[in-house]
ZAMARGU-4260 file (C-alpha; in steps of 0.2 Angstrom, whole numbers, plus 5000, padded with zeros to 4 digits):
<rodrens>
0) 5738/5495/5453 | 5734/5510/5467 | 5718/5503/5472 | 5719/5515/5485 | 5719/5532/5476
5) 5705/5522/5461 | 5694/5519/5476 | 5696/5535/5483 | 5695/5542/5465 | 5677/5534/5463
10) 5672/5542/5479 | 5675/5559/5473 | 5668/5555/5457 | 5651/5548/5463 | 5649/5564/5477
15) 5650/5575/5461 | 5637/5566/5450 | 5628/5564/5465 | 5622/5582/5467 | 5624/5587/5449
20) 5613/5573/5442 | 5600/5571/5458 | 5593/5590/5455 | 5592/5585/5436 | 5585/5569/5432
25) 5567/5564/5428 | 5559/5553/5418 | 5542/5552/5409 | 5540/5532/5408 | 5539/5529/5427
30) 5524/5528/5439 | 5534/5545/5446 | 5539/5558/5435 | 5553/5564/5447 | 5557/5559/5466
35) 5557/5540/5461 | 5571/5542/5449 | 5582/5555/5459 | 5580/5541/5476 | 5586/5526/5461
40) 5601/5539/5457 | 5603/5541/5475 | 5604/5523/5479 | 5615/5518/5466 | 5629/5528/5471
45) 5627/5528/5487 | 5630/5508/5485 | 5645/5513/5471 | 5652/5524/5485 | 5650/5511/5500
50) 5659/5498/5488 | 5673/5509/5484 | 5677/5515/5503 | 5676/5498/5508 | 5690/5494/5494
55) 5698/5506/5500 | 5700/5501/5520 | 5707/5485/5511 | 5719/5492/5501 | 5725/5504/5518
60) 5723/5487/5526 | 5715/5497/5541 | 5693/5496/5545 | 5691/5513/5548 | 5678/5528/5551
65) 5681/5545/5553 | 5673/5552/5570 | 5664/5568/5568 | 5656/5581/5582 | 5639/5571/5575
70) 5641/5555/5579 | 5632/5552/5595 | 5615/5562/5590 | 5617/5551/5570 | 5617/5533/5579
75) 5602/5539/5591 | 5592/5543/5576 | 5596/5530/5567 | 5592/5517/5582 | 5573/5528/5583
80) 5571/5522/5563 | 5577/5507/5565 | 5562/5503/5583 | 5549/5512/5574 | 5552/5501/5559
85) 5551/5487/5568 | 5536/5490/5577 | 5527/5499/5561 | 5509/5497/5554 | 5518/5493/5540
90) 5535/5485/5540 | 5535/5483/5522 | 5533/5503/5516 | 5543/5510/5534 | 5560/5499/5525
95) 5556/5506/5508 | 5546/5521/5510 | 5528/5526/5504 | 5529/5520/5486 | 5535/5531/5473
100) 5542/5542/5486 | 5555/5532/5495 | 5562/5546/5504 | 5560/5544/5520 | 5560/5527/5523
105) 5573/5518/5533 | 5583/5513/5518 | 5584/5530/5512 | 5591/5536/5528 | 5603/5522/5531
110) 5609/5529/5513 | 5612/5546/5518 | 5622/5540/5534 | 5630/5531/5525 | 5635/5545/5513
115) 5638/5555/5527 | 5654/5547/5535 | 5660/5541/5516 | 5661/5561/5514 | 5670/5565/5530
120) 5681/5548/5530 | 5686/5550/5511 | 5686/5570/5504 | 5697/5583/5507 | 5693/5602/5507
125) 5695/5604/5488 | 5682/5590/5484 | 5669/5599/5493 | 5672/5614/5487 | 5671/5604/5469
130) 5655/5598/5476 | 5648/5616/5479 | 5655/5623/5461 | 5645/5604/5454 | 5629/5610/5466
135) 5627/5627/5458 | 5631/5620/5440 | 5617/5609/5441 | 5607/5622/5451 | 5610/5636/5437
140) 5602/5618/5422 | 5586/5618/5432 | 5584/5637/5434 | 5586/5640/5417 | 5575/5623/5414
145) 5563/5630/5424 | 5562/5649/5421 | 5555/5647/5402 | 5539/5638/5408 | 5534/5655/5419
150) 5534/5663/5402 | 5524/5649/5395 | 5538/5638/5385 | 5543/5620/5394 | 5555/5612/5390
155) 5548/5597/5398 | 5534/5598/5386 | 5545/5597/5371 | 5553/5581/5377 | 5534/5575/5380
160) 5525/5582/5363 | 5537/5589/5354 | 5531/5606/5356 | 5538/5621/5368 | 5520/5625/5378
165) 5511/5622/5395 | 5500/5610/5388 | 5506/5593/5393 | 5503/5597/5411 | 5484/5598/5420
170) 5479/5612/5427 | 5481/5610/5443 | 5499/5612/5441 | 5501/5629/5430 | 5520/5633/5426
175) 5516/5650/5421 | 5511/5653/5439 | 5521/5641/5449 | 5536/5636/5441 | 5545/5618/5446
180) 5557/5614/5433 | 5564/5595/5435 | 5560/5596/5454 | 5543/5593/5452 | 5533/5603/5465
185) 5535/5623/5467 | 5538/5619/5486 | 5552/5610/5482 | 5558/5620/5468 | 5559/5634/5481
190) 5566/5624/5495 | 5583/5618/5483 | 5586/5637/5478 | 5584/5646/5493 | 5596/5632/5499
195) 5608/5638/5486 | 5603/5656/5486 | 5614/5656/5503 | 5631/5646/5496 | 5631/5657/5481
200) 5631/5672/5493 | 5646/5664/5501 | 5656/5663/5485 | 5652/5680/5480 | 5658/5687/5495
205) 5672/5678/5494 | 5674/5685/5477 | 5672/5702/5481 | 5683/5703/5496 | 5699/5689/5490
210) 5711/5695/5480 | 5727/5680/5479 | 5743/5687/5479 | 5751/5671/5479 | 5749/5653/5474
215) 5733/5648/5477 | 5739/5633/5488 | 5744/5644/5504 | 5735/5643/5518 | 5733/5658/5528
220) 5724/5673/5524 | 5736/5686/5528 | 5742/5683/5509 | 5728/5688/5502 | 5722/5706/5500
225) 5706/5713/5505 | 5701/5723/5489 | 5681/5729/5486 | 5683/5729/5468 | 5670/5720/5457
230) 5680/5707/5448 | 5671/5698/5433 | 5672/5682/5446 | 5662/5692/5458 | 5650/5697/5444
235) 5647/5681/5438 | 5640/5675/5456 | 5632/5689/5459 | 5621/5686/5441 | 5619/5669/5448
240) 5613/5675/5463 | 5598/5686/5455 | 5594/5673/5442 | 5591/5660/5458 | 5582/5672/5466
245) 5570/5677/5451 | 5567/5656/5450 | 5561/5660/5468 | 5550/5672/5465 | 5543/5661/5451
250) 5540/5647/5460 | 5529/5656/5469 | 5527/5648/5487 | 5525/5657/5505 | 5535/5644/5513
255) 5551/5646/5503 | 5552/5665/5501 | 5551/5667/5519 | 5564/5652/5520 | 5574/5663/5508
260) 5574/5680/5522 | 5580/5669/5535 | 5595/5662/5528 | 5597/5679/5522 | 5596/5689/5534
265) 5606/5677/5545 | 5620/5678/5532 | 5622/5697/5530 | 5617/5697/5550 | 5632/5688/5554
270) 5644/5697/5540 | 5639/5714/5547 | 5641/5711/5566 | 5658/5706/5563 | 5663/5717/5548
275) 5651/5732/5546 | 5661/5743/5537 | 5669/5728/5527 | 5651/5721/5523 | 5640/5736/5520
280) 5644/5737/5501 | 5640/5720/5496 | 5626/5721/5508 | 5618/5734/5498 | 5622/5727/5481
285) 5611/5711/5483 | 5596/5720/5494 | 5595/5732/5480 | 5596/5719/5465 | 5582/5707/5477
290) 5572/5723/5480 | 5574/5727/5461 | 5569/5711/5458 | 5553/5710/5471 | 5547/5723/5463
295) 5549/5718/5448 | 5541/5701/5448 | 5532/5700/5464 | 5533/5691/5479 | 5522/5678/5486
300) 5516/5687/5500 | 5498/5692/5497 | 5499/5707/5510 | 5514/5714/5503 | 5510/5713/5484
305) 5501/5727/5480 | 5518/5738/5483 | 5525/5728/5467 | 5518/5727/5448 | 5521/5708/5450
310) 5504/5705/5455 | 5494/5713/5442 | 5505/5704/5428 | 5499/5687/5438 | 5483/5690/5438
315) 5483/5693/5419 | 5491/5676/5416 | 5478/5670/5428 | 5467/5677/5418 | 5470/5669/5401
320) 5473/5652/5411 | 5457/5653/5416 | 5449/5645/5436 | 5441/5628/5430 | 5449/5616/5444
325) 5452/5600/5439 | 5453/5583/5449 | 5465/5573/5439 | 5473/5555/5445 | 5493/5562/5441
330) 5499/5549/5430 | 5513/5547/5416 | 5516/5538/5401 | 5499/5551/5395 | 5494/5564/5384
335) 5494/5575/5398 | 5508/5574/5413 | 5504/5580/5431 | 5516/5582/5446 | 5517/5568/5461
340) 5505/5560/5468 | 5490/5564/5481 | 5497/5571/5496 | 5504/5586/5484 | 5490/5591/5477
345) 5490/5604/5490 | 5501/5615/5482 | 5485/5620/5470 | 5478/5628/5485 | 5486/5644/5485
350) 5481/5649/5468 | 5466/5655/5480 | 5477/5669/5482 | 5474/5675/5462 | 5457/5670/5458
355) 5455/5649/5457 | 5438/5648/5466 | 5430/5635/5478 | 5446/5628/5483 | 5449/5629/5501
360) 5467/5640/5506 | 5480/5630/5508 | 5484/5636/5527 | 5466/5630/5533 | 5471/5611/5525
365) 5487/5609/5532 | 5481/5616/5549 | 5468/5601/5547 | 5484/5588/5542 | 5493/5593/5557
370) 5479/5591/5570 | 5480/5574/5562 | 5498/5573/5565 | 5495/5576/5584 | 5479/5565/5584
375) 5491/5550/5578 | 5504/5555/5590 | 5495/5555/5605 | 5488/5536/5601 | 5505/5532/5599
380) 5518/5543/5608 | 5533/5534/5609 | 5540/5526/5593 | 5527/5531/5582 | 5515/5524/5570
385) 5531/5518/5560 | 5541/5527/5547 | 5532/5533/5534 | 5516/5527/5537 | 5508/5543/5539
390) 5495/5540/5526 | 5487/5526/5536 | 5489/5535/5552 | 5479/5550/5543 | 5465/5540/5541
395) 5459/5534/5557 | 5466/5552/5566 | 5457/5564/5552 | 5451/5578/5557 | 5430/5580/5553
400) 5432/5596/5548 | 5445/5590/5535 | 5427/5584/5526 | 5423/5604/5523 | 5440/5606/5513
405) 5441/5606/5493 | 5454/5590/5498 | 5443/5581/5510 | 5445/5564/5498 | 5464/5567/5494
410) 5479/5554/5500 | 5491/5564/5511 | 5507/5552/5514 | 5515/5566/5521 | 5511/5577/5537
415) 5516/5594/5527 | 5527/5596/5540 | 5544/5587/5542 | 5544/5588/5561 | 5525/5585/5564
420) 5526/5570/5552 | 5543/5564/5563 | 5530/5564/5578 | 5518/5555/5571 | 5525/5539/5562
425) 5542/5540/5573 | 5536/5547/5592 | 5544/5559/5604 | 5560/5546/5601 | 5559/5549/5584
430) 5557/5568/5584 | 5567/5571/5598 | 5583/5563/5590 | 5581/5571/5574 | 5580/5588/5581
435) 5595/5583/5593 | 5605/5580/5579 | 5601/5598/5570 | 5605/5607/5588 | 5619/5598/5590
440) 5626/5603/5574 | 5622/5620/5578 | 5631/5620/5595 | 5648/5611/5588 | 5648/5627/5574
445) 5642/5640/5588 | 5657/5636/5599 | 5670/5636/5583 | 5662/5651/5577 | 5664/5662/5593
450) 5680/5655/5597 | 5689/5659/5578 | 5675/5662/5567 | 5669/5680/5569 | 5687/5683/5571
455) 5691/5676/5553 | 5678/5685/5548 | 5684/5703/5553 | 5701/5697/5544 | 5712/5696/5562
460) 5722/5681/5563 | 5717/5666/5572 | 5725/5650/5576 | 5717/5639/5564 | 5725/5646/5550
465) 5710/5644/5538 | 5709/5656/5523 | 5694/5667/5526 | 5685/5659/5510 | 5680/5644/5520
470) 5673/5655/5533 | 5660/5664/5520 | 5655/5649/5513 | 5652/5640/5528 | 5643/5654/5533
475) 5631/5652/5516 | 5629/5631/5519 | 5625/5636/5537 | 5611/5650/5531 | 5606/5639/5519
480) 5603/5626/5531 | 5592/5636/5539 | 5581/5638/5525 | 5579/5619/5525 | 5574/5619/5543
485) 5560/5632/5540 | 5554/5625/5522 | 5551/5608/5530 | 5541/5617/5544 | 5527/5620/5531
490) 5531/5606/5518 | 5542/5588/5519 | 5559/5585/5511 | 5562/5580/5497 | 5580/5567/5491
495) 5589/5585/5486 | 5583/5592/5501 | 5589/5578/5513 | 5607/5576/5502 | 5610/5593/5509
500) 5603/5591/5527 | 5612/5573/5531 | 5630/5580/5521 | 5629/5599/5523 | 5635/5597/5540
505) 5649/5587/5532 | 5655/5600/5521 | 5654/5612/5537 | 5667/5602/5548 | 5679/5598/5533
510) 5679/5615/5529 | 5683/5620/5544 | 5695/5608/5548 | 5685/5601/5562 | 5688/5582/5560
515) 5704/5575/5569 | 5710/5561/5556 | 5716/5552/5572 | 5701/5548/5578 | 5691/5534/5570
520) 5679/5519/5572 | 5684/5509/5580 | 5696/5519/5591 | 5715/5515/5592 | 5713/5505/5573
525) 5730/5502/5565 | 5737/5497/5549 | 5744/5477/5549 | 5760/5475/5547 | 5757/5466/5532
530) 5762/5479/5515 | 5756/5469/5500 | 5738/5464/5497 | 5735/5447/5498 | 5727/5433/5485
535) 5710/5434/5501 | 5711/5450/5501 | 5711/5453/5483 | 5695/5439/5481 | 5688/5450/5494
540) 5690/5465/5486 | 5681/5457/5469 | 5669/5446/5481 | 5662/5465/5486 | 5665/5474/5469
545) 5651/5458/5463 | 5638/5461/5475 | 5639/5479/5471 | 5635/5474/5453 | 5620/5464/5459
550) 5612/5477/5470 | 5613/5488/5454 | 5605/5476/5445 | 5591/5473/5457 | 5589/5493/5456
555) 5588/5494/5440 | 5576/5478/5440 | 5564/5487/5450 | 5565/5503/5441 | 5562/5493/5425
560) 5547/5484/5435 | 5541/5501/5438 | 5540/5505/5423 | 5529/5491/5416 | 5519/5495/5430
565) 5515/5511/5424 | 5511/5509/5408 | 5499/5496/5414 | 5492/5507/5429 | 5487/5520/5413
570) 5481/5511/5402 | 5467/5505/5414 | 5463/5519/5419 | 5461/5524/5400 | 5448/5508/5401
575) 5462/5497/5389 | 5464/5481/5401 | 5469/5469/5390 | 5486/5479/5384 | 5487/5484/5402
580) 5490/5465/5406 | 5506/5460/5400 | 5515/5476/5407 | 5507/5473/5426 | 5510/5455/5423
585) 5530/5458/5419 | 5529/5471/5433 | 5526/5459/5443 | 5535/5445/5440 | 5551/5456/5440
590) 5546/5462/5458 | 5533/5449/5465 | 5536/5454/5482 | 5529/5473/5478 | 5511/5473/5484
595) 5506/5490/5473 | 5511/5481/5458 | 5501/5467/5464 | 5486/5475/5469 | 5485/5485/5452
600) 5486/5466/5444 | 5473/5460/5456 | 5459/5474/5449 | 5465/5471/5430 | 5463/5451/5431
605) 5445/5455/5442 | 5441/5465/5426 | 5448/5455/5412 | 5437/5441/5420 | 5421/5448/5421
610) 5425/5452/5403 | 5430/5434/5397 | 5412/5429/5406 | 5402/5439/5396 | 5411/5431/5380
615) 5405/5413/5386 | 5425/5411/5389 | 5425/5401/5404 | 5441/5394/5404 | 5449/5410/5403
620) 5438/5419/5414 | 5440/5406/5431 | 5461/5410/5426 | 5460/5427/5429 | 5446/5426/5443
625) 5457/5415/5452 | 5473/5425/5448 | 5465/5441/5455 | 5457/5434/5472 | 5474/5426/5475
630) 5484/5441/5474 | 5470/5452/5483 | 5472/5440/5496 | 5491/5442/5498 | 5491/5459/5498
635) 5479/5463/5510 | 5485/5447/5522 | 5503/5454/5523 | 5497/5473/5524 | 5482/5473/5535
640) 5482/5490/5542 | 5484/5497/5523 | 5467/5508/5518 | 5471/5514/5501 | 5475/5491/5498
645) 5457/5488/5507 | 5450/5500/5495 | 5455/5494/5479 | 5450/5478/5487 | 5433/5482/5488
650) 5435/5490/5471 | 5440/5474/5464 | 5426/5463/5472 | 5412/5474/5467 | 5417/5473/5450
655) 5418/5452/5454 | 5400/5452/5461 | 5393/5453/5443 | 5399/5437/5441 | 5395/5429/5459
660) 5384/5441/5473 | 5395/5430/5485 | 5407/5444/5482 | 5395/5458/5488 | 5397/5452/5505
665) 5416/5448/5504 | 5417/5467/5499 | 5404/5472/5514 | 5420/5465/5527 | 5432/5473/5519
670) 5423/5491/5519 | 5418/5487/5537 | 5437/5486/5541 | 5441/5500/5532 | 5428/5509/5542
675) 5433/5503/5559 | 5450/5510/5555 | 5444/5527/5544 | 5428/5530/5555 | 5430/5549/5551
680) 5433/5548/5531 | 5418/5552/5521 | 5419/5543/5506 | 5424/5526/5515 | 5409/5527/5528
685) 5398/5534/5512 | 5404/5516/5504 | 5401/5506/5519 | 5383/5511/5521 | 5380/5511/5502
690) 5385/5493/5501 | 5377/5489/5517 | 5359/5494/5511 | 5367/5484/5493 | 5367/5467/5503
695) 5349/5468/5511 | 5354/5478/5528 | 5345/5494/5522 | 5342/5500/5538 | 5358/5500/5545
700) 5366/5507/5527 | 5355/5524/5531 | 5362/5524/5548 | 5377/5525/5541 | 5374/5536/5528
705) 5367/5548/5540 | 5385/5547/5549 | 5391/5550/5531 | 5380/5565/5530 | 5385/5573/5545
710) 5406/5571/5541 | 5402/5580/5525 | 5383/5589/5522 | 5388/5592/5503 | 5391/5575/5498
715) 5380/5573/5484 | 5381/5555/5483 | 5377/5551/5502 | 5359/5562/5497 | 5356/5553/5484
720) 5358/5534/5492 | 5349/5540/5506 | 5332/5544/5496 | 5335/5527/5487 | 5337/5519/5502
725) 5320/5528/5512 | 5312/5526/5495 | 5313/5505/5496 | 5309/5506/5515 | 5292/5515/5513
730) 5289/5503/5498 | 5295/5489/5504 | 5303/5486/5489 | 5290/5488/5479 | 5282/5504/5469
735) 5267/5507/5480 | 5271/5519/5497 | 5266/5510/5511 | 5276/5525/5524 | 5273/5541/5518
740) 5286/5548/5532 | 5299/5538/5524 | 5292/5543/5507 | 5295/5560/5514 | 5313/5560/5519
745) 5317/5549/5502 | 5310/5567/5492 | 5318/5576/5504 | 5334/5570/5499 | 5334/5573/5482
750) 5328/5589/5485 | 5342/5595/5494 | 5353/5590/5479 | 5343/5599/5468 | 5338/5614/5480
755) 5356/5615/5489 | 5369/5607/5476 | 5365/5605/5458 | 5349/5612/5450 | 5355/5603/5436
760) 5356/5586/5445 | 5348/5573/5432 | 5350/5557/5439 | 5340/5567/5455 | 5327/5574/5444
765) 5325/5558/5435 | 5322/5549/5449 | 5311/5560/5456 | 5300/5562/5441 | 5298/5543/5444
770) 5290/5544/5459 | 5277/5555/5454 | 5286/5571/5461 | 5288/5589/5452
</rodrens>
């Protein structure tokens, strides 16, 4: 048995399904409809690939890692995850990740790294370029997944209902404006293809110019012939090439059309600098098809779309959509599917831009996230709040004008901006290494490139002996890269995105034949003398091969877990408790250590108790009262600095106080915590004062309804508690005034609803009929 070549064979194999299936896969049964199971797929191989290499070292009888140009600036930034980790707000979500994201946290990038030298110590030239052609493969499934839905007709939907429409997804996430086939958000959509757009470019060059005129194995380019003849190979790519840019178009964001000219002009840039005459025809070939295109379809550039016919055809689709904005929880496992959670919600702002009223443009928001960003930064400069813990960092660093926005309640885990959200949860150290590693790249390819590359380029012989091919396409990787760079200025990676910033640089120096296969961790290793593999060995080899089959089982135990959670997460929010038990219950019992799934099972239990009371069922009712304090305890004691857990806390205890008002006054701690460490978020200081003047402390609630007031004067709530509130102080609880300058300000505050927010207010004009005013 070769257990060598098997290993290395598995390698290959898992590098290919790696980015032909992370692109693809999605699930409707999980709490995530897309990046949780594309991290799973991640994960899986990655441990498949790390088992396999290691086999392989055994069977070579030699521990070795291959050295690359990135190592230094790779280990720093992994040392910067690994500190702010371990000094986190949240140890527990800077390992995994923000749940149902994942990506990010430091187990993700230990994966990628690790995928990283698997790729340079194991593949060979042809299995990149095997990696590429599997890339564009899947690339060209979720365009032409994707493209049908602009059009009105989603496959997704089909899977969902069984009918080829819009209609499983909300509003707030319109295909036929904003296409995201099974990447999930149109940021992310337009980030993977204007990746792509690039690499395709490269092969098309290579097709236009490269004629063999010998067996396809030589390699130096002075055996092939430069020819400008369109060969059907050279069509095909460029067919691809428009059809990835018109899923651009249709996606529909700022960030990853302007993405898209960078890494485009920094391709043909490059191209006619060194070969003008060479480059001209090609060049004008693709600007004329993407002008054709552009003007054809319109672009997302507001300025700019008046001199296409794309822009009235949107606004005609706008119009039979119709501008009611919704404010849907995203959910699955539902009659109506929505994309990820909170923080992404954002995306709905720029239908500002044709004709969605009162929702604030999306520029204005992120300007708010990214004060924020610096706010969280600044109180913790060096390591960082921890990895991924923006979310709780947000909260106590928000910005008050944040309050004035159409998203002023929404969850951002992310700082809609990879390098602002390294700042914050990661420091300077953080930041610093990770744009270290992306400049040291760029200065190991800089020197090759003026030393042999532009000279490759114009087709004059060089010492490397490299056929020209490799030149072009790493030319497209490296202008592809750049699109990432500018994408994640204005948005956050996503796992596709990251696969291709960690490994892209990968394909780079193998292409180029920049890795000496001398040099390996650690240095100056050797083979033993020993030629057969020995009975330890041989244990060792199965020892590792069963661990490998356990972490894949505890994988495939918490994506099973996951989804028992969410069918139980839906089916209370649908008000259905008792069906929602058993699910949360097996959630967590297949993951007990996951505090979401814990927390979700805390509130169901609080509920299901308060119900079994109100049946006279005692026995069953001190079960699940006790089941839910207990697991609202645990969470909250092993994650004390997480808002969203003290939340549903408080949540969860109101909903106990109808059986005990003990439970008020628990709840009234836990908001004050939540304030202390939220002081600038309207909704938890609007809660904090409403269950102060709740408890008996009226006087103090209005004080802090006031504060509430002046974070957010539109809050309709905060108006209304706060003439409740005046009302029992100039009554003295009672229904005769006895101050009629509180009385006054208690009608005043219902007045302002009805005068300044909702003429239509009943609750406000009930209440005021009540007391005698008209």
């Amino acid at each position: 048995m070769d257990l060598e070549n098997i290993s290395k064979t598995i390698i290959r194999y898992c590098f290919y399904a790696l980015f032909f299936l992370v692109p693809l896969v999605f699930t409707t049964e999980n709490s995530e409809l897309f990046e949780l199971s594309k991290m799973w797929i991640t994960w899986g191989l990655t441990v498949i690939v790390a088992t396999a290499w290691i086999t392989r070292m055994i069977a070579q009888r030699q521990f070795r890692v291959q050295r690359t140009p990135l190592d230094i600036p790779l280990m720093l930034f992994l040392a910067s995850q690994i500190i702010s980790t371990l000094f986190s707000l949240d140890m527990r979500i800077s390992l995994w990740g923000y749940y149902s994201r994942f990506n990010g946290g430091l187990l993700s990038t230990i994966s990628y790294i690790i995928l990283y030298y698997a790729l340079v110590s194991n593949l060979t030239i042809k299995s990149v370029r095997r990696i590429l052609y599997a890339s564009l493969l899947s690339g060209t499934l979720v365009v032409l997944w994707g493209l049908p839905a602009h059009f009105g007709v989603d496959p997704t939907c089909y899977i969902v209902r069984g009918s080829f429409d819009i209609s499983c997804w909300t509003d707030q996430f319109v295909p036929t404006v904003r296409i995201f086939s099974t990447l999930g958000q149109p940021a992310w959509m337009a980030a993977y293809v204007s990746f792509l757009i690039p690499v395709i470019l490269g092969f098309f060059i290579k097709a236009f110019f490269l004629k063999p005129e010998s067996d396809e194995k030589t390699t130096t380019h002075s055996q092939h012939k430069v020819t400008t003849s369109l060969s059907p190979l050279a069509i095909t790519f460029a067919v691809l090439t428009i059809l990835f840019y018109i899923a651009l178009l249709f996606a529909n964001t700022r960030a990853g059309f302007l993405a898209f000219l960078l890494g485009n002009t920094f391709f043909w840039s490059i191209l006619l600098f060194t070969s003008f005459k060479k480059t001209i025809a090609p060049f004008l070939i693709c600007t004329i098809l993407f002008s054709l295109c552009s003007f054809l379809f319109g672009i997302p550039i507001p300025q700019l779309q008046n001199l296409t016919i794309g822009r009235p055809l949107q606004q005609a689709v706008m119009i039979g959509i119709g501008s009611e904005k919704t404010q849907q929880t995203p959910t699955t496992n539902s009659t109506t599917l929505t994309t990820p959670q909170a923080p992404e919600k954002t995306q709905q702002n720029e239908q500002t831009e044709t004709g969605v009223a009162n929702i604030t443009d999306s520029g204005n928001i992120r300007k708010n996230v990214w004060r924020g960003a610096m706010n969280a930064w600044q109180a913790n400069p060096v390591f960082g709040t921890g990895v991924e813990t923006f979310a709780f960092a947000y909260y106590k660093h928000k910005p008050v004008e944040q309050n004035a926005t159409s998203e002023w309640d929404y969850l951002y885990n992310k700082a809609h901006n990879e390098y602002l959200n390294y700042l914050a949860t990661t420091g300077i150290v953080g930041l610093g290494t990770y744009l270290l590693l992306i400049g040291w790249f760029w200065y190991a390819i800089a020197k090759w490139y003026i030393r042999d590359g532009l000279s490759l380029l114009r087709g004059e012989a060089t010492e490397s002996k490299l056929k020209p091919e490799y030149a072009y396409l790493t030319l497209g990787i490296m202008a592809g890269l750049l699109t990432i760079y500018f994408s994640n200025f204005f948005g956050f990676s996503v796992v596709i995105v990251n696969l291709y910033l960690f490994l892209a640089p990968g394909f780079v120096f193998i292409l180029l034949k920049q890795l000496d296969s001398e040099k390996g961790f650690p240095s100056g290793t050797k083979q033993d003398d020993i030629r057969e593999l020995t009975t330890p060995r041989y244990l060792s080899i199965g020892a590792i091969w069963i661990i490998c089959l356990y972490l894949l089982y505890l994988l495939f135990r918490f994506w099973d877990a996951d989804r028992a959670y969410a069918l139980g997460f839906n089916l209370n929010r649908v008000g259905q408790y008792k069906d929602a038990y058993p699910n949360l219950l097996a959630a967590v019992k297949a993951r007990g250590s996951e505090p979401v799934f814990q927390d979700e099972l805390a509130y169901n239990s609080a509920v299901l108790a308060v119900a079994y009371a109100k049946e006279n069922d005692q026995n069953n009712a001190q079960q699940f009262l006790e089941q839910a304090t207990t697991l609202s305890d645990e969470v909250l004691r092993n994650h004390p600095n997480n808002i969203v857990f003290m939340k549903n806390r408080v949540r969860m205890l109101l909903e106990l106080s109808t059986l005990n008002p003990q439970y008020h006054l628990i709840a009234l701690q836990v908001i004050e915590q939540a304030y202390n460490k939220a002081p600038y978020d309207a909704k938890i200081v609007y809660n904090y004062g409403a269950i102060l003047g709740q408890t008996g402390q009226v006087q103090k609630g209005i004080e802090i309804l006031e504060e509430a007031k002046a974070l957010k004067p539109d809050f309709r709530d905060v108006y209304f508690a706060l003439g409740l509130f005046y009302r029992d102080l100039a009554t003295k609880s009672g229904k005769t005034v006895l101050d009629q300058e509180l009385q006054k300000k208690a009608e005043e505050n219902l007045l302002f609803i009805l005068e300044k927010l909702n003429p239509e207010d009943k609750p406000a004009r009930d209440q005021l009929s009540s007391w005698g005013v008209k």
